[in-house]
PDB file of N, CA, C, O and CB in Angstrom:
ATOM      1  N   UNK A   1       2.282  28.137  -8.264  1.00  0.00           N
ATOM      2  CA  UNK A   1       1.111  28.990  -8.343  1.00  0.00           C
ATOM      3  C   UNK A   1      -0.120  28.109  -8.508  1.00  0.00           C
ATOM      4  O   UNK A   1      -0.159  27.137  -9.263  1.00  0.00           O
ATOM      5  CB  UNK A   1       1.233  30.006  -9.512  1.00  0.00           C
ATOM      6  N   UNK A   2      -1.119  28.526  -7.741  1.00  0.00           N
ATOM      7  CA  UNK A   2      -2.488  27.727  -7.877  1.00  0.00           C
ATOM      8  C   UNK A   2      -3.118  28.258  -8.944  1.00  0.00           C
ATOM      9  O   UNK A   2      -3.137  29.381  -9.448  1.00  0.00           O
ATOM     10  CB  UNK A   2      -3.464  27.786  -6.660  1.00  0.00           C
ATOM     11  N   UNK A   3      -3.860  26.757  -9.297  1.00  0.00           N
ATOM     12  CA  UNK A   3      -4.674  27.203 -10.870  1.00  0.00           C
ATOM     13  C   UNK A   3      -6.204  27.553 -10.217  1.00  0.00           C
ATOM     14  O   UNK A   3      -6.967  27.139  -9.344  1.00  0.00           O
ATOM     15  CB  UNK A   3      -4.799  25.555 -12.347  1.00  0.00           C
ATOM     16  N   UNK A   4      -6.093  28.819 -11.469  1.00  0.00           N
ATOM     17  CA  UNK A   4      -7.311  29.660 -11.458  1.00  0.00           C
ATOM     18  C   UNK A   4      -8.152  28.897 -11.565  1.00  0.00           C
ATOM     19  O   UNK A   4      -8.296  28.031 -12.429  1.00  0.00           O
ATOM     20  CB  UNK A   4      -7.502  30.634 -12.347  1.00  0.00           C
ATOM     21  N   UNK A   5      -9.051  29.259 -10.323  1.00  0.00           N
ATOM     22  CA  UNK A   5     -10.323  28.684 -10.242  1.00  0.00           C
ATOM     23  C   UNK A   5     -10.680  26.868  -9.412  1.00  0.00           C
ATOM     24  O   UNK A   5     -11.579  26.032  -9.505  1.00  0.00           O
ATOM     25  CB  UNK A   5     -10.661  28.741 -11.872  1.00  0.00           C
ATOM     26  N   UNK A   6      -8.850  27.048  -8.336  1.00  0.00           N
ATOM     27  CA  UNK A   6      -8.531  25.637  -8.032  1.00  0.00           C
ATOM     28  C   UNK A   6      -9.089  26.045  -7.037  1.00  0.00           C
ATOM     29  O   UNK A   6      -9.363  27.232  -6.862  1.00  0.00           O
ATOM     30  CB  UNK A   6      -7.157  24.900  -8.015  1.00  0.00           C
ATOM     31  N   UNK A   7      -9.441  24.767  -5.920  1.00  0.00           N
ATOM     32  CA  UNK A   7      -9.451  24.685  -4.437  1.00  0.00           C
ATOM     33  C   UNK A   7      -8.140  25.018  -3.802  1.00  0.00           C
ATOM     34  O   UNK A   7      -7.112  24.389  -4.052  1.00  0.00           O
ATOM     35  CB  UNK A   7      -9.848  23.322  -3.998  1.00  0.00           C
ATOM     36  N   UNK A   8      -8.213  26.161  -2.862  1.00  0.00           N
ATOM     37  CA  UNK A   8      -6.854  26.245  -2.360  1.00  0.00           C
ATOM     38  C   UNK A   8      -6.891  25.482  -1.059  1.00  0.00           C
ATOM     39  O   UNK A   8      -6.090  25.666  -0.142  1.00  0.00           O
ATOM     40  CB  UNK A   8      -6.348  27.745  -2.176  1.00  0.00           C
ATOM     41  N   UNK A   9      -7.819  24.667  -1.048  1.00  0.00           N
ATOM     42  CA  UNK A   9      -7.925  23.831   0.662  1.00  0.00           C
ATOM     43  C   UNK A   9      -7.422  22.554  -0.134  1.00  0.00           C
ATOM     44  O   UNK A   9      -6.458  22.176   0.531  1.00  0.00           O
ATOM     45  CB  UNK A   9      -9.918  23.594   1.739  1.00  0.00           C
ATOM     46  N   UNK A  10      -7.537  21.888  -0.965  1.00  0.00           N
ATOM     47  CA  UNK A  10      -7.052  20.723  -1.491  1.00  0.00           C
ATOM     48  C   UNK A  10      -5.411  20.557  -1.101  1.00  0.00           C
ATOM     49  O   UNK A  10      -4.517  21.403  -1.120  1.00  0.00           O
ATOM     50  CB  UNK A  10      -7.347  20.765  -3.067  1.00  0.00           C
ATOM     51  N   UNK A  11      -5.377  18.903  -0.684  1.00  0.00           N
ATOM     52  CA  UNK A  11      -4.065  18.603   0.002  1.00  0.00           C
ATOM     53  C   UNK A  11      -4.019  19.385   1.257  1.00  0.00           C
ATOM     54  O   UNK A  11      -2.901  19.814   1.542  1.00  0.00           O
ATOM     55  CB  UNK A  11      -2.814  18.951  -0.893  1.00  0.00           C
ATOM     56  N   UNK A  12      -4.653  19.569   1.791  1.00  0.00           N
ATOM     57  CA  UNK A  12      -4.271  20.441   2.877  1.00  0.00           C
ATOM     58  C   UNK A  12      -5.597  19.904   4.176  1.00  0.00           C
ATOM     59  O   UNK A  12      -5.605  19.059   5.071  1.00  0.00           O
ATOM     60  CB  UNK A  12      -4.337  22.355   2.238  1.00  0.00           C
ATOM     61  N   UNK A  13      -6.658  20.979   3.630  1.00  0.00           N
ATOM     62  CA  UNK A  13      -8.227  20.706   4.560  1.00  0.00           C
ATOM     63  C   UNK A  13      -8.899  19.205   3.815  1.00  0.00           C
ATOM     64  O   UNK A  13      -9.685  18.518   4.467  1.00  0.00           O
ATOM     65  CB  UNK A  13      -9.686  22.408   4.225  1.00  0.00           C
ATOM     66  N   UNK A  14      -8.479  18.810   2.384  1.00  0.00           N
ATOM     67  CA  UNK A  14      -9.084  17.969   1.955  1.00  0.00           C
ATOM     68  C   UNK A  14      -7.971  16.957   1.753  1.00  0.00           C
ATOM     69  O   UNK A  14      -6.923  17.277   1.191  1.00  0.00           O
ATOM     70  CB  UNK A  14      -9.876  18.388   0.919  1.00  0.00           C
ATOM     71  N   UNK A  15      -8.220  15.639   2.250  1.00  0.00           N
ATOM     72  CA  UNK A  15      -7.073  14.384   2.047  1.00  0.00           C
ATOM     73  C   UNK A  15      -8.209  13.279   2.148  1.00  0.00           C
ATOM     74  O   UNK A  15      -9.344  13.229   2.621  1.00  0.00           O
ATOM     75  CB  UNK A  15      -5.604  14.202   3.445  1.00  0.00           C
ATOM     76  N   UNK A  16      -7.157  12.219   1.318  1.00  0.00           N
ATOM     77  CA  UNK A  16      -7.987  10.982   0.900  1.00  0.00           C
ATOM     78  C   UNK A  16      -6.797  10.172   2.471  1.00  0.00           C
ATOM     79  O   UNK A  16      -5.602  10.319   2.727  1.00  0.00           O
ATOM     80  CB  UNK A  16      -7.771  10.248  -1.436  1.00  0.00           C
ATOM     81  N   UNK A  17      -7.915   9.358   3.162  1.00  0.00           N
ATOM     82  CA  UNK A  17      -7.072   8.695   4.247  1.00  0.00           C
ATOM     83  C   UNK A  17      -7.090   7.516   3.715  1.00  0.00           C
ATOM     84  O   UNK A  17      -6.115   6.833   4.027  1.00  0.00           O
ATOM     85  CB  UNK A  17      -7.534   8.706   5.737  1.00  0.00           C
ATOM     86  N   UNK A  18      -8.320   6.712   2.585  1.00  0.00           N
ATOM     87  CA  UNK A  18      -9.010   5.498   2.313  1.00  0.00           C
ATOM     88  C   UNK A  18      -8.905   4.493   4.084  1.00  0.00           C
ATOM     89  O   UNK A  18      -8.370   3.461   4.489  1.00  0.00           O
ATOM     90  CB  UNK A  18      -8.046   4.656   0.722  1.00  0.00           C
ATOM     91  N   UNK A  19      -9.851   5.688   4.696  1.00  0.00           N
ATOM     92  CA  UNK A  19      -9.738   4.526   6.152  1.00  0.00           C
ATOM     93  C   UNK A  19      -9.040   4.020   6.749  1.00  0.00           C
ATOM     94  O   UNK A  19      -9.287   2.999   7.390  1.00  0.00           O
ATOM     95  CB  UNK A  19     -10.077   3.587   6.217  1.00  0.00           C
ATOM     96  N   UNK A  20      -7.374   4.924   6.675  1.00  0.00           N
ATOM     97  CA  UNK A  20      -6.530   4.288   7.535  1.00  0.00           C
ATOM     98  C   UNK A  20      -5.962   5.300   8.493  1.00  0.00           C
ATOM     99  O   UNK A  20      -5.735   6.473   8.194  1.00  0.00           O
ATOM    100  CB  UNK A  20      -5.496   3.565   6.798  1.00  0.00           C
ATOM    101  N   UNK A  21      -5.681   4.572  10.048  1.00  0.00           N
ATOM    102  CA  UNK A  21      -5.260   5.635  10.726  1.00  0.00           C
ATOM    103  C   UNK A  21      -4.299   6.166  11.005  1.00  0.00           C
ATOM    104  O   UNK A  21      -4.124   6.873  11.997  1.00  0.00           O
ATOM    105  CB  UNK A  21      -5.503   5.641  11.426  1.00  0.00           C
ATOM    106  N   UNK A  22      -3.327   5.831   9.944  1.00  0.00           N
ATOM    107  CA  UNK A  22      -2.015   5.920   9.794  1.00  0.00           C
ATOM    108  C   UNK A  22      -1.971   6.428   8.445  1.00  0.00           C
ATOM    109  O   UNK A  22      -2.511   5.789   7.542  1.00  0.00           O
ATOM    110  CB  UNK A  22      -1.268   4.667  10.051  1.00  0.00           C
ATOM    111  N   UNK A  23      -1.353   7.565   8.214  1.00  0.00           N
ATOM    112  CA  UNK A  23      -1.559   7.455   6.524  1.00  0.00           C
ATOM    113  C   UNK A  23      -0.360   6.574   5.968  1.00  0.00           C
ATOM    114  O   UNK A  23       0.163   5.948   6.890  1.00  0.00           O
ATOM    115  CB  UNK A  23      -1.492   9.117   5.681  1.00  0.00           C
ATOM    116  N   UNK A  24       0.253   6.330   4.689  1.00  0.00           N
ATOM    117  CA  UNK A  24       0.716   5.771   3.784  1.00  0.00           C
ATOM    118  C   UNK A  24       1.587   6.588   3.053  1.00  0.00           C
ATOM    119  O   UNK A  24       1.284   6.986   1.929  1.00  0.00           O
ATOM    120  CB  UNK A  24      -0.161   5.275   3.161  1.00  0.00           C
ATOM    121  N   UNK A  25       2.933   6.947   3.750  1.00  0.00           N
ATOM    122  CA  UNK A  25       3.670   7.813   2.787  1.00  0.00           C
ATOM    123  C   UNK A  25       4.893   7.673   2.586  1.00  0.00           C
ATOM    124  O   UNK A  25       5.585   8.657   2.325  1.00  0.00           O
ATOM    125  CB  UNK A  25       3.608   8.979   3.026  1.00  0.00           C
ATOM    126  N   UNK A  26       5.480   6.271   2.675  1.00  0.00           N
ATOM    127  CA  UNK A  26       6.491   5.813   2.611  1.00  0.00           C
ATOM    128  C   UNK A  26       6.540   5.060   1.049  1.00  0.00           C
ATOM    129  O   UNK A  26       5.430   4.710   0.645  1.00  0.00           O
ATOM    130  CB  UNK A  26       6.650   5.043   3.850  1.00  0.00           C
ATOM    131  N   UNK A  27       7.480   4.830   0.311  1.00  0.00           N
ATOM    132  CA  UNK A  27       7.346   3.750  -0.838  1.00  0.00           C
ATOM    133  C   UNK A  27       8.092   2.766  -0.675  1.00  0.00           C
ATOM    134  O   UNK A  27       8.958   3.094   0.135  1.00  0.00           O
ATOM    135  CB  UNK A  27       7.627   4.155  -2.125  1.00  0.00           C
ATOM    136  N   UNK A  28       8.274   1.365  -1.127  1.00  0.00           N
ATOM    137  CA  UNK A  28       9.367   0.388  -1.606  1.00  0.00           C
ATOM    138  C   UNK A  28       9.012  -0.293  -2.599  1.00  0.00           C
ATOM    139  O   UNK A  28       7.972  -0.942  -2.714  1.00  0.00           O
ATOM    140  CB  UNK A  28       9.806  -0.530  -0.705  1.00  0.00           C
ATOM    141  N   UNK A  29      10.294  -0.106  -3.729  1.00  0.00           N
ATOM    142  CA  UNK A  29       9.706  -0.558  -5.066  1.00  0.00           C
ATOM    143  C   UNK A  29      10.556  -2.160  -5.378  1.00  0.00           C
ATOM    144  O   UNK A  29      11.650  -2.489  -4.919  1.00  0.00           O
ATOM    145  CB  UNK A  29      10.079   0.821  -6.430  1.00  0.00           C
ATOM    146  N   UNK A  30       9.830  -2.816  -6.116  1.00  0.00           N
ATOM    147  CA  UNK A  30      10.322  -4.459  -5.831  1.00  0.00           C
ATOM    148  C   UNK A  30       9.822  -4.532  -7.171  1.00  0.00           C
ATOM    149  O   UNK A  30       8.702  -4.198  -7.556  1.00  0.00           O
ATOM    150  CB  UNK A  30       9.576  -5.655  -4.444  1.00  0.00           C
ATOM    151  N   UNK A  31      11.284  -5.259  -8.205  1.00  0.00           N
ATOM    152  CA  UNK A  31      11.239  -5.864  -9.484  1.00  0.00           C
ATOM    153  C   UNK A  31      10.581  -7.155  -9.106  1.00  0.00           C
ATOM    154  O   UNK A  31      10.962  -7.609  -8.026  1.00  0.00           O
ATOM    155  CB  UNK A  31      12.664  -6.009 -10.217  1.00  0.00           C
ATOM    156  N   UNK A  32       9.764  -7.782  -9.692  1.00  0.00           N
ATOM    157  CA  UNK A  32       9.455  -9.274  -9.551  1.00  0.00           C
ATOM    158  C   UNK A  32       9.198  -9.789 -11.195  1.00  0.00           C
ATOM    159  O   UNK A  32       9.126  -8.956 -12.098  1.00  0.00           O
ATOM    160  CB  UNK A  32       7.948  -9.526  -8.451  1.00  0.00           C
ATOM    161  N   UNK A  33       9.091 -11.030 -11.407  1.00  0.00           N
ATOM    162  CA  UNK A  33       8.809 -12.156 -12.449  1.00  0.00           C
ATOM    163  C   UNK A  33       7.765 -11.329 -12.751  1.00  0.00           C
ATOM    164  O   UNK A  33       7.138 -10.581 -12.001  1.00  0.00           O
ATOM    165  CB  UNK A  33       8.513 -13.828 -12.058  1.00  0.00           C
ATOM    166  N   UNK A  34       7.569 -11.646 -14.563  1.00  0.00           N
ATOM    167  CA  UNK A  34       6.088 -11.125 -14.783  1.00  0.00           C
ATOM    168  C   UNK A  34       5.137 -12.447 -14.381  1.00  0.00           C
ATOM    169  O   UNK A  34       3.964 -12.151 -14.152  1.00  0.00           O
ATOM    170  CB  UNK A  34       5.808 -10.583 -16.555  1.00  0.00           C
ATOM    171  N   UNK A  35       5.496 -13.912 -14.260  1.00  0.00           N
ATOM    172  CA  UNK A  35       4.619 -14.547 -13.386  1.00  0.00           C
ATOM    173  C   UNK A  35       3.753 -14.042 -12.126  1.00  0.00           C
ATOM    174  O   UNK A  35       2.564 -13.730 -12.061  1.00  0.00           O
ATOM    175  CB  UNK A  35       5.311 -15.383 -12.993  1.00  0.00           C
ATOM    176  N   UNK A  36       4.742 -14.070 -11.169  1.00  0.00           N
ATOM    177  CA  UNK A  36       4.457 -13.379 -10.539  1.00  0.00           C
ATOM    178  C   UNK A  36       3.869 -11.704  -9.949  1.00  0.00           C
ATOM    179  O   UNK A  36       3.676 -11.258  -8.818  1.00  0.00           O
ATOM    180  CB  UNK A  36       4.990 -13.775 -10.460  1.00  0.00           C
ATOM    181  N   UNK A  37       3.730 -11.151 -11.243  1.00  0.00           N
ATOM    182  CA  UNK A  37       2.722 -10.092 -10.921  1.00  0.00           C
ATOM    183  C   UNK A  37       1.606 -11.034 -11.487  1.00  0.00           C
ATOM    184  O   UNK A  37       1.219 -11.593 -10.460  1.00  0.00           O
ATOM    185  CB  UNK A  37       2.924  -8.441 -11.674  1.00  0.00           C
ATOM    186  N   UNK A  38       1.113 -11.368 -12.175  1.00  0.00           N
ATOM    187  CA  UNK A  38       0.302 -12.250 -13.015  1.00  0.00           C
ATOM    188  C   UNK A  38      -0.408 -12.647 -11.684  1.00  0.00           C
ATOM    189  O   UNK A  38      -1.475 -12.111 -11.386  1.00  0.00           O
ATOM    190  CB  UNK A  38       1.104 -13.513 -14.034  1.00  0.00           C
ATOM    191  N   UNK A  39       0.239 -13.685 -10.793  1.00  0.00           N
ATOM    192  CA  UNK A  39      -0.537 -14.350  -9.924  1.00  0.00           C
ATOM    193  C   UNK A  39      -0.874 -13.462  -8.889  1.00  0.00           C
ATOM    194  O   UNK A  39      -1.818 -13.764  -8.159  1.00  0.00           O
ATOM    195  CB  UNK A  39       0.055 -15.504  -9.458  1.00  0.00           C
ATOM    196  N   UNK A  40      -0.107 -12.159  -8.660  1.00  0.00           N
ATOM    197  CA  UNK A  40      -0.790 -11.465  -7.425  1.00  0.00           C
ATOM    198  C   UNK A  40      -1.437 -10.581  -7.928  1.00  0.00           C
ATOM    199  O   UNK A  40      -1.755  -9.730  -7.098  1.00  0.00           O
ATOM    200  CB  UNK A  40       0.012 -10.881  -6.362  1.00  0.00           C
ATOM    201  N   UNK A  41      -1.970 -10.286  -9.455  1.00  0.00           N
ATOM    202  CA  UNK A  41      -3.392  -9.868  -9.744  1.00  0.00           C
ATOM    203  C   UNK A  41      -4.046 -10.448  -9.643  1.00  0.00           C
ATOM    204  O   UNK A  41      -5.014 -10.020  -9.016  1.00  0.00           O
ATOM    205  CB  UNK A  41      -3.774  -9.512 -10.603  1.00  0.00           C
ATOM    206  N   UNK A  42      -4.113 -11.892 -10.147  1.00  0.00           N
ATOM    207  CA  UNK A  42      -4.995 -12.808  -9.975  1.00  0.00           C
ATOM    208  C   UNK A  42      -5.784 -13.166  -8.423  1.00  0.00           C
ATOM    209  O   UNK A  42      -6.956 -13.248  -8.056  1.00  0.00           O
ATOM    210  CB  UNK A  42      -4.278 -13.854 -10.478  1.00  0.00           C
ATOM    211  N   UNK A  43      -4.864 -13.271  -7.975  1.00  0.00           N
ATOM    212  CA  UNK A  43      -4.938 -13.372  -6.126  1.00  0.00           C
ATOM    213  C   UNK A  43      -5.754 -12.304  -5.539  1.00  0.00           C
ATOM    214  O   UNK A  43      -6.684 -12.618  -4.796  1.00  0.00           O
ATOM    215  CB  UNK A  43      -3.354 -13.154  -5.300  1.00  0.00           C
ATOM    216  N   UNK A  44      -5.412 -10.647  -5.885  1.00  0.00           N
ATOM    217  CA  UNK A  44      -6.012  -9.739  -5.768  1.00  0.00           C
ATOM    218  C   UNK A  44      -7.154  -9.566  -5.673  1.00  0.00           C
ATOM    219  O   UNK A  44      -7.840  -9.374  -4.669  1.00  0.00           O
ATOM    220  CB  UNK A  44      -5.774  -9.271  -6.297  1.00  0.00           C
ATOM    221  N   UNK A  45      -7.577  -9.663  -7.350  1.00  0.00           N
ATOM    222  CA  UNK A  45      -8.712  -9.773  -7.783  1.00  0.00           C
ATOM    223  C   UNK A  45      -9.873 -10.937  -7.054  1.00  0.00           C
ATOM    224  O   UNK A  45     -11.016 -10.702  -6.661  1.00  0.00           O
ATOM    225  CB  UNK A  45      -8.387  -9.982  -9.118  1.00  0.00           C
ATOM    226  N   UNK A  46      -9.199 -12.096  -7.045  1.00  0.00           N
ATOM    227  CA  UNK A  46     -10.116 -13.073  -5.968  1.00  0.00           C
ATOM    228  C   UNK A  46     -10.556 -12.480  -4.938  1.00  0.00           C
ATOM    229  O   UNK A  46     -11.735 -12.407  -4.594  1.00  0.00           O
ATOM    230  CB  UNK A  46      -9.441 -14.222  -5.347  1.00  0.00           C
ATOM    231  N   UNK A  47      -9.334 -11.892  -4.235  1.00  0.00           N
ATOM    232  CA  UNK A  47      -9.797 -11.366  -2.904  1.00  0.00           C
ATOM    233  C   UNK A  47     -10.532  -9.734  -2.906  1.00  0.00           C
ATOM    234  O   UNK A  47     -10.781  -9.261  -1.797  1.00  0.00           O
ATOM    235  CB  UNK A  47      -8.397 -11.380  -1.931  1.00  0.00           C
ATOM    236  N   UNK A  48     -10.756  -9.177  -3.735  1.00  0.00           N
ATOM    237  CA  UNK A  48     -11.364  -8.017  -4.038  1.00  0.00           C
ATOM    238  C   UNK A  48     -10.779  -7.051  -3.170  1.00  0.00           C
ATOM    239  O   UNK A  48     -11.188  -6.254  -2.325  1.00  0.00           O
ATOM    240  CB  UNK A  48     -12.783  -8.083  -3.942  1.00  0.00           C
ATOM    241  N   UNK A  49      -9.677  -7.391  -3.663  1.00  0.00           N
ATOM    242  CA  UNK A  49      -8.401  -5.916  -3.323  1.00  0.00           C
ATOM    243  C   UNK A  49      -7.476  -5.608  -4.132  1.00  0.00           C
ATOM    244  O   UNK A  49      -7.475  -6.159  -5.233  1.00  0.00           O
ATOM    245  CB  UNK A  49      -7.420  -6.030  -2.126  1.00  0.00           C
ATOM    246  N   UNK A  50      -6.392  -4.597  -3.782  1.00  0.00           N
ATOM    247  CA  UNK A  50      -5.193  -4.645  -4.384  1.00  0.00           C
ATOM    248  C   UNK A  50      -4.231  -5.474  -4.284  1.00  0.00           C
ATOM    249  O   UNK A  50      -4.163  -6.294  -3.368  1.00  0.00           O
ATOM    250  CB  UNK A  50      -4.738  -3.816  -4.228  1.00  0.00           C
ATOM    251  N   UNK A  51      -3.178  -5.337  -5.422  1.00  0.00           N
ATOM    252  CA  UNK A  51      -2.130  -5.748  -5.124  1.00  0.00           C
ATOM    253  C   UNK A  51      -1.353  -5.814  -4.079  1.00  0.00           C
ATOM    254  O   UNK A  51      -0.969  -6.805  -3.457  1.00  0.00           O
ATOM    255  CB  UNK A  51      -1.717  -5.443  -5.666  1.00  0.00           C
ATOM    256  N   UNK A  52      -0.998  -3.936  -3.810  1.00  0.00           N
ATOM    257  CA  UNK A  52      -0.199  -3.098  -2.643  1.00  0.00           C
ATOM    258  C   UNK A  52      -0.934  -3.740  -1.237  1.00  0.00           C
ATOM    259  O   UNK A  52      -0.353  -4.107  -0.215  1.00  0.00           O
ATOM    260  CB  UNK A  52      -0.471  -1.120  -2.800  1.00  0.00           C
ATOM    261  N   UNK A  53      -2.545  -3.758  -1.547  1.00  0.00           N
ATOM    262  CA  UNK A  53      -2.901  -4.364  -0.158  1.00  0.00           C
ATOM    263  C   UNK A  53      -2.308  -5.533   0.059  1.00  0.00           C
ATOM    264  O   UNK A  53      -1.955  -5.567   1.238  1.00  0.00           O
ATOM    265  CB  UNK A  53      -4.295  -4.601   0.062  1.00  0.00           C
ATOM    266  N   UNK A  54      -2.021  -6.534  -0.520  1.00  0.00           N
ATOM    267  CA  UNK A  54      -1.604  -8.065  -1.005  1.00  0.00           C
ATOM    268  C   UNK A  54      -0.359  -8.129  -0.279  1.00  0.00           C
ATOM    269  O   UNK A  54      -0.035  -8.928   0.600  1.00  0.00           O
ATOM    270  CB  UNK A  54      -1.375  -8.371  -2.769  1.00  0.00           C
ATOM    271  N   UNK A  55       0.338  -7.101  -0.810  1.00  0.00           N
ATOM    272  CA  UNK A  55       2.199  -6.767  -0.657  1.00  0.00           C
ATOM    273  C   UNK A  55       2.256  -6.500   0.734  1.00  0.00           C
ATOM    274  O   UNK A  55       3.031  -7.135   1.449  1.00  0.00           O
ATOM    275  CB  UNK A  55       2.978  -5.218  -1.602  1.00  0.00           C
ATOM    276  N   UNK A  56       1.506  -5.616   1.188  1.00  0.00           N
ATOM    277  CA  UNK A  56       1.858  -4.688   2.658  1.00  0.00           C
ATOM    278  C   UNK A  56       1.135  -5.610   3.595  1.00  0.00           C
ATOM    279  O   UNK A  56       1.595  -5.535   4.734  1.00  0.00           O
ATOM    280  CB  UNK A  56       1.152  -2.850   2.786  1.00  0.00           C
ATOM    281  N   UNK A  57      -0.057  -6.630   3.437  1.00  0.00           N
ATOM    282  CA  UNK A  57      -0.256  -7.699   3.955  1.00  0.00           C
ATOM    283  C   UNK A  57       1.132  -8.773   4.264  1.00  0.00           C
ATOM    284  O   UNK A  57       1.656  -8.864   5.374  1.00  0.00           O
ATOM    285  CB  UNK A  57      -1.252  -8.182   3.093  1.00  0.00           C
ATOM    286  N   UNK A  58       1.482  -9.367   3.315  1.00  0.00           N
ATOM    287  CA  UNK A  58       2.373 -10.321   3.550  1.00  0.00           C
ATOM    288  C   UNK A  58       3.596  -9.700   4.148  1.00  0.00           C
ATOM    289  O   UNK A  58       4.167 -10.377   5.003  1.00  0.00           O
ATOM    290  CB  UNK A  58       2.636 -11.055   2.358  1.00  0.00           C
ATOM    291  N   UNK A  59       4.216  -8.256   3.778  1.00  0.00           N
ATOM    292  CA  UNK A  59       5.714  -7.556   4.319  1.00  0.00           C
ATOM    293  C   UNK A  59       5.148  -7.510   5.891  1.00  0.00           C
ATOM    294  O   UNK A  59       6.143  -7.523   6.617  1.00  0.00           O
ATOM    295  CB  UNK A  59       6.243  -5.632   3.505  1.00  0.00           C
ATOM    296  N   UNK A  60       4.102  -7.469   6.578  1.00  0.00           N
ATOM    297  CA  UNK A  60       3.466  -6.892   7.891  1.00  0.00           C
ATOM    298  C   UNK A  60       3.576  -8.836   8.578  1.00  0.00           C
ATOM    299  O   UNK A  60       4.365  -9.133   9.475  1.00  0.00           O
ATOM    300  CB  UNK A  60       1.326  -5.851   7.581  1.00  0.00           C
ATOM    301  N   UNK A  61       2.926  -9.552   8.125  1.00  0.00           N
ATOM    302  CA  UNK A  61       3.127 -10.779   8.273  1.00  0.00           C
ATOM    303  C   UNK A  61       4.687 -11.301   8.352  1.00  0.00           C
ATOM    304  O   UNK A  61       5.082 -11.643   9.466  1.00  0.00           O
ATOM    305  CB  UNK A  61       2.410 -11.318   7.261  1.00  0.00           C
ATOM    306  N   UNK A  62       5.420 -11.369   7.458  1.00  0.00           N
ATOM    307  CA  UNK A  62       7.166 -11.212   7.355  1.00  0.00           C
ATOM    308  C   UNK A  62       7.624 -10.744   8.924  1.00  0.00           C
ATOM    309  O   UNK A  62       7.983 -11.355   9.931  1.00  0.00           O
ATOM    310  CB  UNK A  62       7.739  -9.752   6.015  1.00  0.00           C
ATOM    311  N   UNK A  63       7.474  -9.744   8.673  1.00  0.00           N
ATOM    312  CA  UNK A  63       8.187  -8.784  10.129  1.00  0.00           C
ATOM    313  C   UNK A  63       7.934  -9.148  11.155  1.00  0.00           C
ATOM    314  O   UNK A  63       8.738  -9.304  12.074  1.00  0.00           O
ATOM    315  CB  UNK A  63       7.846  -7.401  10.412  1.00  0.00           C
ATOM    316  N   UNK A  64       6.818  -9.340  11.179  1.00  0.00           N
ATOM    317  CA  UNK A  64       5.843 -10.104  12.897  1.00  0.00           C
ATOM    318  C   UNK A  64       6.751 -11.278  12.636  1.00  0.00           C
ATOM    319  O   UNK A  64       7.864 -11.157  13.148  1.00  0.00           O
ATOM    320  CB  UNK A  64       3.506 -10.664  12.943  1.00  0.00           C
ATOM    321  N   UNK A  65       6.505 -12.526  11.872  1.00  0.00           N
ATOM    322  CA  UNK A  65       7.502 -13.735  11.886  1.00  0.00           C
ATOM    323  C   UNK A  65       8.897 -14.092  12.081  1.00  0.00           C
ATOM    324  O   UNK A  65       9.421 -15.048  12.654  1.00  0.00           O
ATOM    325  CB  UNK A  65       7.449 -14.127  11.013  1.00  0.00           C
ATOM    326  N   UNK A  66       9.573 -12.655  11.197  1.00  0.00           N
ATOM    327  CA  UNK A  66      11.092 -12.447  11.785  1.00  0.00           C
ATOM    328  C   UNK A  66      10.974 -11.850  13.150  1.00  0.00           C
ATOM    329  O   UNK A  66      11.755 -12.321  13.977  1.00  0.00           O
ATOM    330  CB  UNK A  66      12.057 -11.401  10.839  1.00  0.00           C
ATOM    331  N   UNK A  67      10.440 -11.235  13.420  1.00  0.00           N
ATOM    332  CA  UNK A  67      10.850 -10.205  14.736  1.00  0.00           C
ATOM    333  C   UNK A  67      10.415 -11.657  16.080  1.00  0.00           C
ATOM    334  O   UNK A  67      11.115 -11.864  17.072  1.00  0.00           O
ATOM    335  CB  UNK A  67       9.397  -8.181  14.844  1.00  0.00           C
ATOM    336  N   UNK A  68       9.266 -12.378  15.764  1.00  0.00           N
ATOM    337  CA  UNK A  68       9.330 -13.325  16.985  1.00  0.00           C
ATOM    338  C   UNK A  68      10.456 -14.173  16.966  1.00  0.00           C
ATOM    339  O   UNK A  68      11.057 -14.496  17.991  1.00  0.00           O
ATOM    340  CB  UNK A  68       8.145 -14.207  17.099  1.00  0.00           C
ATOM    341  N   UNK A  69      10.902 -14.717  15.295  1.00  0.00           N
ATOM    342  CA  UNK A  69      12.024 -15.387  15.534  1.00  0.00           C
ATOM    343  C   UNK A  69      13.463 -15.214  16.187  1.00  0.00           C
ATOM    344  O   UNK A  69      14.251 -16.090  16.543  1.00  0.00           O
ATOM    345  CB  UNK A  69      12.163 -15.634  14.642  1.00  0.00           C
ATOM    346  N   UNK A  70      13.600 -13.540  16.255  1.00  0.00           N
ATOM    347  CA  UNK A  70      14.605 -13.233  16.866  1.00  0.00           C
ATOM    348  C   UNK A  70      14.560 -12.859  18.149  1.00  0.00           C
ATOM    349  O   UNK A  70      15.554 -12.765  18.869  1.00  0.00           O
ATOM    350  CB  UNK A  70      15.103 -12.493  16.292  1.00  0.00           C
ATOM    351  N   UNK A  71      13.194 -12.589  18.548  1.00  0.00           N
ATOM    352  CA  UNK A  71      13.112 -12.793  20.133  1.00  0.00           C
ATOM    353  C   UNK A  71      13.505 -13.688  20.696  1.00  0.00           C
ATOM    354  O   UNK A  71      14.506 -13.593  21.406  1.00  0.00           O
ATOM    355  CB  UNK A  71      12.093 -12.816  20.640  1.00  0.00           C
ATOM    356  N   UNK A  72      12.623 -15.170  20.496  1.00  0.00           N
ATOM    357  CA  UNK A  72      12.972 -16.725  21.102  1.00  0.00           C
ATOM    358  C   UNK A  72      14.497 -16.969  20.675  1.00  0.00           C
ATOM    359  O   UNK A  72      15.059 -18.023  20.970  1.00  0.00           O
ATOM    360  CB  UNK A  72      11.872 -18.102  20.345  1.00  0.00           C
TER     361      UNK A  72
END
């Protein structure tokens, strides 16, 4: 039931894309070192982004590198 006095167009007529033309609705969750979150905030933050941007950068990089390697 919608709350009184909600937008009933929300999630629906209204969505956050943050500028992508693909939306983002898949997850994968990855234990790592607390070093290593440490340095990919740090990294982040240098680069004035996220983490997830950080992550889905390098997994997109990965794939392109495996996938040519198994072409040749």
């Amino acid at each position: 039931m919608a709350r009184v006095g909600g937008n009933p167009d929300f999630g629906t007529k209204y969505k956050l894309n943050f500028g992508r033309d693909v939306p983002l609705t898949e997850q994968v969750k990855a234990v790592v070192y607390p070093e290593i979150k440490e340095g990919l905030k740090k990294l982040a933050s240098d680069r004035k982004c996220t983490v997830p941007d950080l992550i889905r950068e390098a997994l997109e990089q990965y794939l392109a590198r495996e996938q040519e390697r198994n072409v040749s």
